[in-house]
C-alpha positions as CSV (number, residue, x, y, z in Angstrom):
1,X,133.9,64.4,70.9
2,X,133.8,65.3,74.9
3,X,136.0,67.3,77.0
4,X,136.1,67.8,80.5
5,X,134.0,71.1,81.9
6,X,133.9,73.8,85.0
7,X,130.7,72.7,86.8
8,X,128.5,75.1,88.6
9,X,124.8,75.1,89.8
10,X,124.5,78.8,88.0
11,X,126.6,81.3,86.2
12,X,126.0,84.7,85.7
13,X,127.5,86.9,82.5
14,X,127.6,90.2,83.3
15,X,128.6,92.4,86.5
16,X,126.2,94.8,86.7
17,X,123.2,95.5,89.4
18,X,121.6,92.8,87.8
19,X,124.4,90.3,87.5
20,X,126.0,91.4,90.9
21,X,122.3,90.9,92.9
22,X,121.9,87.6,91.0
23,X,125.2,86.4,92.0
24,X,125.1,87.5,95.4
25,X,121.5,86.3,95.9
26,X,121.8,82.2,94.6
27,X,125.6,82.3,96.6
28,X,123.6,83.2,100.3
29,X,121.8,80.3,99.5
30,X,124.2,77.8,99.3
31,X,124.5,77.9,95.5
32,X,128.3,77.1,93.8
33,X,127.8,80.2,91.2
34,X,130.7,81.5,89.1
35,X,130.8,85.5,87.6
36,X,131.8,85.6,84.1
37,X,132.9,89.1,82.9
38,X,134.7,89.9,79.9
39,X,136.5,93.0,81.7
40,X,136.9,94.0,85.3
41,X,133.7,93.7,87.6
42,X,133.7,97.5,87.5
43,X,132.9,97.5,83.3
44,X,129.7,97.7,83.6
45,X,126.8,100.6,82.4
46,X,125.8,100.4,85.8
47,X,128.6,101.6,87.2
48,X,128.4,104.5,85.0
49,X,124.9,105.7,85.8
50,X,124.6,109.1,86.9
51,X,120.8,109.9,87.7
52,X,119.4,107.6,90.0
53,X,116.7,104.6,90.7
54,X,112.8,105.8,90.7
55,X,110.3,104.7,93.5
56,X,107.7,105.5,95.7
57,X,108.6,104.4,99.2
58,X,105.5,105.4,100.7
59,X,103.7,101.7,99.9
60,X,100.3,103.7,101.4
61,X,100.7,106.4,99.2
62,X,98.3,105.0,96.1
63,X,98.1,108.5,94.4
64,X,101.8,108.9,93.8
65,X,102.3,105.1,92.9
66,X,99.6,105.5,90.0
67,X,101.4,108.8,89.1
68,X,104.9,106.7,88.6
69,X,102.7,103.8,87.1
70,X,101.0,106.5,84.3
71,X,104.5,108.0,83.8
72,X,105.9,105.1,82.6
73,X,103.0,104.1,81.1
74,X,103.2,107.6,79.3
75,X,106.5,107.1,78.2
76,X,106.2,103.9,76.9
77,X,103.4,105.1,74.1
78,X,101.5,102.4,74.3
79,X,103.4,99.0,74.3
80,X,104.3,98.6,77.3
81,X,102.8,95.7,79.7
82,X,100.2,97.6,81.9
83,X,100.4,94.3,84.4
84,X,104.4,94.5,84.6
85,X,104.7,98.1,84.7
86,X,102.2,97.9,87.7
87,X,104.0,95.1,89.8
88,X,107.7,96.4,89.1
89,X,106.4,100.1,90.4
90,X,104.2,98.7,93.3
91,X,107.4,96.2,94.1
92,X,109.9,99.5,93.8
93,X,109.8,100.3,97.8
94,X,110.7,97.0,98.7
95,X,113.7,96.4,96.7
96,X,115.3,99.8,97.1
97,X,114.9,98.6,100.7
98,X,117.2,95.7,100.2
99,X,119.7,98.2,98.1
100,X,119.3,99.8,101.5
101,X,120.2,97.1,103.8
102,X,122.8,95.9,101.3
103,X,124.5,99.5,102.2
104,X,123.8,101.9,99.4
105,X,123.7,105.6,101.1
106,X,121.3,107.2,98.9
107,X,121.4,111.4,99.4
108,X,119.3,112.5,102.6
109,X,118.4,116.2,103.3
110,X,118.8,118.2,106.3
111,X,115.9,116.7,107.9
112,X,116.7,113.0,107.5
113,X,114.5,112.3,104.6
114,X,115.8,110.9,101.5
115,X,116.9,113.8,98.3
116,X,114.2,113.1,95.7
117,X,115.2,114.2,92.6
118,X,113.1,114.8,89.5
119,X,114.4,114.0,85.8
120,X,112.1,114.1,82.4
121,X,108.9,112.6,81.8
122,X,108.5,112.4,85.9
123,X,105.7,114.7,87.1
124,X,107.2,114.6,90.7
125,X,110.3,114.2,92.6
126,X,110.3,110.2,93.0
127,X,114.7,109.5,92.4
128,X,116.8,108.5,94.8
129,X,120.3,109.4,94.1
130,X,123.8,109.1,95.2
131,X,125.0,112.9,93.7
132,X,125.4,112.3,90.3
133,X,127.3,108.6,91.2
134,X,124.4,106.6,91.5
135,X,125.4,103.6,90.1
136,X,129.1,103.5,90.9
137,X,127.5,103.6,94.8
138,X,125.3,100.6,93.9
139,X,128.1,98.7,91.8
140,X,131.1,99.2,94.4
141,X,128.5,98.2,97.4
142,X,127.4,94.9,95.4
143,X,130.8,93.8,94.2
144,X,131.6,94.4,98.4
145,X,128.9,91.6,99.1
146,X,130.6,89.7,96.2
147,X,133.6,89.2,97.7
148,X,131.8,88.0,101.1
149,X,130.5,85.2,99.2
150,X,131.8,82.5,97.8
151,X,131.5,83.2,94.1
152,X,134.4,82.3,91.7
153,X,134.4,85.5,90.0
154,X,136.1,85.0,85.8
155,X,137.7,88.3,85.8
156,X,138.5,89.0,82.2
157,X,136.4,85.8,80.6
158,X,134.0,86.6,77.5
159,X,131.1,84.2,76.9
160,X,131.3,83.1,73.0
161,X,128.1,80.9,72.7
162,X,125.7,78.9,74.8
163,X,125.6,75.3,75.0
164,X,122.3,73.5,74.5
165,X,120.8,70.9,75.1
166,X,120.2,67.7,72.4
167,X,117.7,69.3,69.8
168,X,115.7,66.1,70.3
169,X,115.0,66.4,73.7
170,X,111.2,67.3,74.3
171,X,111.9,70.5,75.3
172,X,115.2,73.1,74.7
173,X,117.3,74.2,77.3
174,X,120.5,75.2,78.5
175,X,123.7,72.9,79.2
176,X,125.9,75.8,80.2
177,X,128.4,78.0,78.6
178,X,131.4,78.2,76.4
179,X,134.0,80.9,77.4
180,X,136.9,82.0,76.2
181,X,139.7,82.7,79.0
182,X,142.1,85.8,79.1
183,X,144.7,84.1,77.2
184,X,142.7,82.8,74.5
185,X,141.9,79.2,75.9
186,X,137.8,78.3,74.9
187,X,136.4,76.3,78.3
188,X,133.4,74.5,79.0
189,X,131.4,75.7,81.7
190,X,128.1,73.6,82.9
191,X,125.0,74.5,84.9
192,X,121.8,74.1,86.1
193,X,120.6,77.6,85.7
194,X,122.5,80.7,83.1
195,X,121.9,83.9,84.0
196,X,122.8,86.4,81.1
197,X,123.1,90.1,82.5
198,X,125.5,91.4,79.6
199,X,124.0,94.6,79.5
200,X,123.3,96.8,76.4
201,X,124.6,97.4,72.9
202,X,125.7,100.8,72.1
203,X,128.8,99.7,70.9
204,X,127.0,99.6,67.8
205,X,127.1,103.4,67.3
206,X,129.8,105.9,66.9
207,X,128.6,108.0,69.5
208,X,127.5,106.3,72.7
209,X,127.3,106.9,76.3
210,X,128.3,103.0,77.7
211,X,131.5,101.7,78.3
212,X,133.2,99.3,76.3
213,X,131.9,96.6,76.7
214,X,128.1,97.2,75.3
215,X,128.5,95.1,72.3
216,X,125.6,93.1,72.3
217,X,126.7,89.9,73.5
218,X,124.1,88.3,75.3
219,X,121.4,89.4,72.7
220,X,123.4,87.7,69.7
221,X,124.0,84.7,71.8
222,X,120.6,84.3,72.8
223,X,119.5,84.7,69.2
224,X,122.1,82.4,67.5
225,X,120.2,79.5,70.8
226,X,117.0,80.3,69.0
227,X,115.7,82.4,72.1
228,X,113.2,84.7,70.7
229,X,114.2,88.9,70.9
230,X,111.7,91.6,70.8
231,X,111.5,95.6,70.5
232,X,114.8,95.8,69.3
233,X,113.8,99.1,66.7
234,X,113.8,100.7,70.2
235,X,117.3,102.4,71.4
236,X,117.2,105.4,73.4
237,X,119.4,107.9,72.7
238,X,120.4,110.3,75.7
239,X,119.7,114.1,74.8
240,X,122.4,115.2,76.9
241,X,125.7,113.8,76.1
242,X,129.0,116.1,76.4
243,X,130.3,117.1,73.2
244,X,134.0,117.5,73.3
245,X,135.8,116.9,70.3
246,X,137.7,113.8,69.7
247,X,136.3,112.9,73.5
248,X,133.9,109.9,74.0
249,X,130.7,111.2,75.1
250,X,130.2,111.7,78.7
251,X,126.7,111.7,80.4
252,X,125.2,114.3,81.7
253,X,122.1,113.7,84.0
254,X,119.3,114.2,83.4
255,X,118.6,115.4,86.9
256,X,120.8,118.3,85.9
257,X,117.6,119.1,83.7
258,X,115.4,118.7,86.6
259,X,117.6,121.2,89.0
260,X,116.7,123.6,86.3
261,X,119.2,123.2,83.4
262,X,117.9,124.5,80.2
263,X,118.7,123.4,76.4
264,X,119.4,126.3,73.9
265,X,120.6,127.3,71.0
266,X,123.5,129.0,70.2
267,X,121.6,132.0,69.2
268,X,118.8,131.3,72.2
269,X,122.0,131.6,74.6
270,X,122.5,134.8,72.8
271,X,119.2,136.2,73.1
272,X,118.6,134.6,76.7
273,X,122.2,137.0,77.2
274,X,120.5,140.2,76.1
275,X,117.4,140.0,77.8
276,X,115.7,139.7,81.7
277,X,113.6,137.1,80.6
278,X,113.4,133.6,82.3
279,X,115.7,130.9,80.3
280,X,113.3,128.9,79.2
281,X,111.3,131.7,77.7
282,X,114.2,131.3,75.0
283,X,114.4,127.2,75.0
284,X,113.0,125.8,71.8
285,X,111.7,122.5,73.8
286,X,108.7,125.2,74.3
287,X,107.7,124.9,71.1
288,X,107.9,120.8,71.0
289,X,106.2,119.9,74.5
290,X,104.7,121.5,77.2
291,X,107.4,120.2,79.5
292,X,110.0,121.9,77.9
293,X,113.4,120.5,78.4
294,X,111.9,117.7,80.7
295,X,110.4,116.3,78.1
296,X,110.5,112.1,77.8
297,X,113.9,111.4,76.1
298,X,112.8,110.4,72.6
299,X,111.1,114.2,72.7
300,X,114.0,116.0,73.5
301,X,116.7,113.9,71.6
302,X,114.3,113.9,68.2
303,X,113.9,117.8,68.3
304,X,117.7,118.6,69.5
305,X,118.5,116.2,66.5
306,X,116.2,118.5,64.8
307,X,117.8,121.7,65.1
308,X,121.4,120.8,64.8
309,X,120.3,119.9,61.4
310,X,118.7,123.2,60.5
311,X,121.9,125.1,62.1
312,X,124.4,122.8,61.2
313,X,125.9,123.1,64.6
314,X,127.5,120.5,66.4
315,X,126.0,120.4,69.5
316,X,123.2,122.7,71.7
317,X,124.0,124.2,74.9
318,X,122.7,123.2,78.6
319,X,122.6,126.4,80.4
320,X,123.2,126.8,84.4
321,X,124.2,130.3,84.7
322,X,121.0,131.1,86.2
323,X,121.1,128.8,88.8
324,X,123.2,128.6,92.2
325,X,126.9,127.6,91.6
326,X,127.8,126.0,94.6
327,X,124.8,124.5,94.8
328,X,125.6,122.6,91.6
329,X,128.8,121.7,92.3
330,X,127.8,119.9,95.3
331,X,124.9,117.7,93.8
332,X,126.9,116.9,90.9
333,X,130.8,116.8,91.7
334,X,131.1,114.4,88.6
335,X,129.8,116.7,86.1
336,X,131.6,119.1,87.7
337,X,135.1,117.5,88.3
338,X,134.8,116.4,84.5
339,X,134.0,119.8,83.1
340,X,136.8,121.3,84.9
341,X,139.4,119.0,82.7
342,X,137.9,120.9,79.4
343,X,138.1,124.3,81.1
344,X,134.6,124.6,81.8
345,X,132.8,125.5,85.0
346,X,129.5,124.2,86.3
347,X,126.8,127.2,86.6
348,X,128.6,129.7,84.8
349,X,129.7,128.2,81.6
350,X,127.2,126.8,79.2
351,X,128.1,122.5,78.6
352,X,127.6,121.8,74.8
353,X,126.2,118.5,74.4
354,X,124.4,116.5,71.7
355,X,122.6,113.0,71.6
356,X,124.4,109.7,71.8
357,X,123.0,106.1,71.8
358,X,122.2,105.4,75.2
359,X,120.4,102.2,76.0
360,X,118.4,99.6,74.2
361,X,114.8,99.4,74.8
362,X,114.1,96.0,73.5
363,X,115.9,92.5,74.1
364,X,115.8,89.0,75.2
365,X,112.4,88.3,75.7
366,X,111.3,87.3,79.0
367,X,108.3,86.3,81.4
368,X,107.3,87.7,84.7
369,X,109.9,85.5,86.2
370,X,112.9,86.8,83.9
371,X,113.2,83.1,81.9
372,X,113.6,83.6,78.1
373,X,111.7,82.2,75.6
374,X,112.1,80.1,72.4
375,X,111.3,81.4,69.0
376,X,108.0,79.4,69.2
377,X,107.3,81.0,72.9
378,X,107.9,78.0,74.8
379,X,110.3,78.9,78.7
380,X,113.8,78.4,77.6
381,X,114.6,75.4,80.6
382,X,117.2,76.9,83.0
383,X,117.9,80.2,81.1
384,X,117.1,83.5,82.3
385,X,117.8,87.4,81.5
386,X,118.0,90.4,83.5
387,X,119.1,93.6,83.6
388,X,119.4,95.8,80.1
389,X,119.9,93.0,77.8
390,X,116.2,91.2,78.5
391,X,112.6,92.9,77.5
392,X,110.5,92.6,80.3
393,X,107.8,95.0,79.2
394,X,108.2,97.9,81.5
395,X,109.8,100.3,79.2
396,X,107.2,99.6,75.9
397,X,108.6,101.8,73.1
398,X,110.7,104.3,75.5
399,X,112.5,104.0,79.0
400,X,111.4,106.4,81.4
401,X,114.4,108.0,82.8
402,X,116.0,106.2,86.3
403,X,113.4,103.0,85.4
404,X,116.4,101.1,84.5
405,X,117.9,100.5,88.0
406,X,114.4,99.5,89.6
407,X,113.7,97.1,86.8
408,X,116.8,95.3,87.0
409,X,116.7,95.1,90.9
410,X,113.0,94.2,90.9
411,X,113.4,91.4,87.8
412,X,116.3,89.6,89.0
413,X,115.1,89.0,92.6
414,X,112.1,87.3,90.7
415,X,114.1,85.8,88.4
416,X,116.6,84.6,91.2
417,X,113.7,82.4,93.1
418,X,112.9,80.7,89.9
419,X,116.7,80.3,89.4
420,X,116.8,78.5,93.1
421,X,114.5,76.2,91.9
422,X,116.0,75.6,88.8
423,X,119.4,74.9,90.8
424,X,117.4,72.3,93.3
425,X,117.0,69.9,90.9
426,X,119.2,66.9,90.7
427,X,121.7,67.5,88.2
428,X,121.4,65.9,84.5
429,X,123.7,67.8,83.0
430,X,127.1,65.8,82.2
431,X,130.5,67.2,82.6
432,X,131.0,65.1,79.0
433,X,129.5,67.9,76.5
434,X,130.2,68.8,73.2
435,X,134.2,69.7,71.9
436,X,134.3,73.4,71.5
437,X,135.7,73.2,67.6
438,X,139.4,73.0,67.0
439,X,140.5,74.2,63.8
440,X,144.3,74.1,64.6
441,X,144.7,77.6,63.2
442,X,146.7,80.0,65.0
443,X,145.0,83.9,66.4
444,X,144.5,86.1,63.5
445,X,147.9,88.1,63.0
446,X,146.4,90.7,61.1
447,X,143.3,92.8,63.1
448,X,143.4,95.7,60.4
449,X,140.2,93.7,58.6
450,X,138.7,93.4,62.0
451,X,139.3,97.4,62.8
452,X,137.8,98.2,59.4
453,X,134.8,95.9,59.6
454,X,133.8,97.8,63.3
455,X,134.3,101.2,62.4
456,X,132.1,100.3,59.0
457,X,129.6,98.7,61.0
458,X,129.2,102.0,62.9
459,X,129.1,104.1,60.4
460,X,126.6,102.3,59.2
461,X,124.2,102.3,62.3
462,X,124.9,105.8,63.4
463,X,124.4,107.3,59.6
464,X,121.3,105.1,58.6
465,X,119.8,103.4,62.0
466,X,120.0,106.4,64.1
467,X,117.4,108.2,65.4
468,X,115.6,109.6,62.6
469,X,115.2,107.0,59.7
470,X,114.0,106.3,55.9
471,X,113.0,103.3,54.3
472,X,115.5,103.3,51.7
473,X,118.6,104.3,54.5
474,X,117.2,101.0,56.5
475,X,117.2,98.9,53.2
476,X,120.7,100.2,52.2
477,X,121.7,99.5,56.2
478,X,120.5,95.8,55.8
479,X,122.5,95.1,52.4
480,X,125.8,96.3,54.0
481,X,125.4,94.3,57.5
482,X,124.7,91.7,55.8
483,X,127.7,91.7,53.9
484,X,129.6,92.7,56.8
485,X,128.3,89.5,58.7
486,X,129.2,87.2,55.6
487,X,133.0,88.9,55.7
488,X,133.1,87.8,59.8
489,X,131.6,84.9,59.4
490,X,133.8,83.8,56.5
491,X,136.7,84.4,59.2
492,X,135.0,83.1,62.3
493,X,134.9,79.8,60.4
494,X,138.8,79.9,60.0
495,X,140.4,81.2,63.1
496,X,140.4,80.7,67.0
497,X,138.0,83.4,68.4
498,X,139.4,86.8,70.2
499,X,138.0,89.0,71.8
500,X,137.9,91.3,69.2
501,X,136.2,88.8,66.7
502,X,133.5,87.0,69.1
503,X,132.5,91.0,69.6
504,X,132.5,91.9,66.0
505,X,130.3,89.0,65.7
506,X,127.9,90.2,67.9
507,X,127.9,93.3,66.8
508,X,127.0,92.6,63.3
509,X,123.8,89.6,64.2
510,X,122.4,92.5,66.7
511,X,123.2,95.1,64.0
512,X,120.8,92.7,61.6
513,X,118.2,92.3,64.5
514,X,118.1,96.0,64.9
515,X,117.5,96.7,61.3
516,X,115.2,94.2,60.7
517,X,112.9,95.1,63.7
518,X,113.3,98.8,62.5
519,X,111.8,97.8,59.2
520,X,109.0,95.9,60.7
521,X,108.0,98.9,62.4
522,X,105.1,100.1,60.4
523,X,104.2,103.4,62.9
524,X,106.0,106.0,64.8
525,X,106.0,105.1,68.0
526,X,108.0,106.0,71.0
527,X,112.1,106.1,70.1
528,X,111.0,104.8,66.8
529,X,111.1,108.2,63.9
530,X,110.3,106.8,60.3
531,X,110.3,110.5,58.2
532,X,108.6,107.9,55.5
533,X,105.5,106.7,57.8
């Protein structure tokens, strides 16, 4: 059966600094490109970055470019790709640069020269930084240049699966996209070149920093086109996450930590009280790492994890009371302006937080030039990933904190000259492609099933996939999902996809990938903790 489809030399899923930069770049060049994104352009874990984007702008300054190339190297504990972490770090001065000239006002000093920042696992002040609104400034300048193009932008469409090309053609590749429109319509969407930028996954998790829409998406789509994932045992969890009751977590910067912020105990804070000592005499980081609380964030989150158990507390304290008030308030007016709704005040009162899923490590896996690959490791033709959702290599086992901005601005301009090539070519994709199925059967009326099926998916990941784990918690975690996964697919088979369901969906395939890679995982190794290895 064919049906008539939306034609475009590229599309991009996703609307963060990735997507955004990928978007912006292929339209300058003459490129017809349409935006999918399954919220508003502003939904995006970019937008909610805090800390800030590492690089050495000094391009002749080869001692502090090794330092950021051993610090990531460092924090990656040994998988990641020494050739990519070198390139993306060497190539970081050039693409801030274009941030830059796009119109990003990164923080300056007195004296005219940018506000370098330092955040854990960083032996020197290397972040640039926009207070503590980094990536809202990067987001609301991009989507700024978005609108000055001419980019159809699919405000409120979700991607549901990819379409392929014939499985006897000599090698696979992509045909485009099936999306489903804001009033529950499936369309056909064709291209030369598919850019997925969906971002993360910590949607998975009952606790999680990202916004809403980090369900995994582009990961489980990939996977059920046969493109080959790697490294997904890896998800970092942020140490610092505000821990209000019956209040999604809010992120707290790490660069809060590198002004001087120190983690404590209750009873530390109580000591620390009593005493004339310096506060991180009383931090128990001392006793875990020689950086205290700027340790990498696997460190930190592992041993706060730690002592919450031993207390049974529900969350540690960051302490500013020794440092300058105002000072505070005016390098982080987020923190600050979001502490004040609970009553709290930057400096002076101590901000509980605990950890909460943050970002995933692993992904799509991808070359030097951001293309995916096929299970057997063959280029995917005309199918790339950037941004959170791909695995380039840079992060190995363990981001290093403000590496996620620079990779996804370094990666997608490579990726977006390949994709300029991909959309020269003369076009042999058909507007005739295969008849999204029609099952005749009306939306689900009941979503109770669907509600359940979530918050038991959830459960299941935050109790047994978390970040400490046990053989038999990961086995017990794999017979559940997988029953899970039966239950939705037993539905996805009967009813016209929502939102809700093609999420859910995701969710539980990326939930499976998770586990299984978790299980594979015969050491400890960067955000990987196996009490039984």
């Amino acid at each position: 059966m064919v049906q008539t489809a939306m034609e475009f030399d590229a599309v991009v899923i996703g609307s963060g600094i990735a997507g955004l930069t990928m978007a912006v770049g292929l339209a300058r060049e003459g490129r017809d490109v349409a935006l999918v994104t399954k919220k508003q352009l502003e939904d995006s874990s970019t937008n909610w970055a805090q800390g800030g984007i590492a690089g050495v702008l000094d391009t002749t300054n080869e001692e502090a470019i090794e330092k950021h190339i051993q610090d990531t190297l460092d924090a990656g504990d040994g998988l990641c790709d020494e050739n990519v972490v070198r390139s993306v770090v060497r190539e970081a001065a050039k693409r801030i640069q274009s941030l830059i000239n796009e119109g990003v006002d990164f923080d300056r000093s007195s004296d005219g020269a940018f506000d370098l920042v330092k955040e854990g696992g960083h032996q020197e002040k290397r972040i640039l930084h926009v207070k503590d609104r980094t990536g809202a400034a990067i987001e609301s300048t991009l989507i700024q240049r978005l609108h000055e193009e001419n980019v159809t932008i699919l405000e409120g469409w979700m991607a549901v699966d990819l379409i392929l090309e014939e499985q006897n053609t000599p090698k696979k590749g992509n045909r485009g996209v099936w999306c489903l429109d804001p009033v529950g319509e499936v369309h056909s969407i064709v291209c030369k070149a598919l850019i997925i930028a969906t971002g993360g996954a910590g949607k998975l998790w009952r606790e999680t920093t990202n916004p809403s829409v980090a369900t995994g998406d582009g990961i489980a789509m990939a996977h059920r086109a046969s493109v080959r994932t790697t490294h997904l045992e890896f998800i970092q969890f942020h140490p610092t996450a505000l821990a209000i009751s019956g209040e999604q977590p809010f992120l707290i910067t790490e660069a809060l930590r590198g002004a001087g912020a120190i983690l404590m105990t209750k009873k530390e804070l109580e000591h620390f009280r009593k005493s004339n000592k310096k506060p991180s005499h009383f931090s128990y980081m001392n006793s875990i790492d020689p950086r205290g609380s700027l340790a990498t964030r696997d460190i930190v989150a592992r041993a706060t994890d730690r002592v919450l158990k031993q207390t049974g507390d529900k969350h540690v304290f960051l302490v500013t009371e020794h440092l300058e008030k105002d000072e505070l308030k005016s390098k982080f007016p987020t923190i600050s302006k979001r502490l004040e709704t609970h009553g709290l005040e930057l400096g002076p009162d101590p901000i509980p937080v605990t950890p909460a899923a943050h970002y995933i490590v692993g992904g799509i896996e991808v070359d030097h030039m951001g293309q995916c690959k096929t299970f057997d490791g063959e280029i995917y033709s005309g199918l790339f990933a950037i941004g959170e959702v791909a695995c380039t290599g840079l992060h190995g086992a363990n981001r290093l904190a403000s590496n996620s901005l620079l990779e996804a601005i370094v990666m997608t301009h490579r990726a977006l000259s390949k994709a300029l090539i991909e959309t020269e070519k003369e076009k042999n994709n058909s507007t005739k492609v295969p008849l999204w199925r029609a099952n005749g059967l009306e939306h689900l009326k009941e979503h109770a099933p669907l509600k359940a099926d979530r918050e038991a998916l959830q459960a299941i990941m935050s109790d047994d996939v978390g970040l400490v784990r046990r053989n038999e918690r990961l086995q017990r975690a794999k017979r559940k999902i997988l029953h899970i996964t039966e239950e939705i697919d037993r539905i996805w088979r009967t009813s016209k996809p929502t939102r809700k369901l093609v999420e859910l969906r995701n969710m539980s395939i990326v939930s499976s990938l998770v586990i299984d890679s978790a299980i594979s995982r015969k050491e400890n190794v960067g955000l990987h903790y196996n009490i039984d290895q």
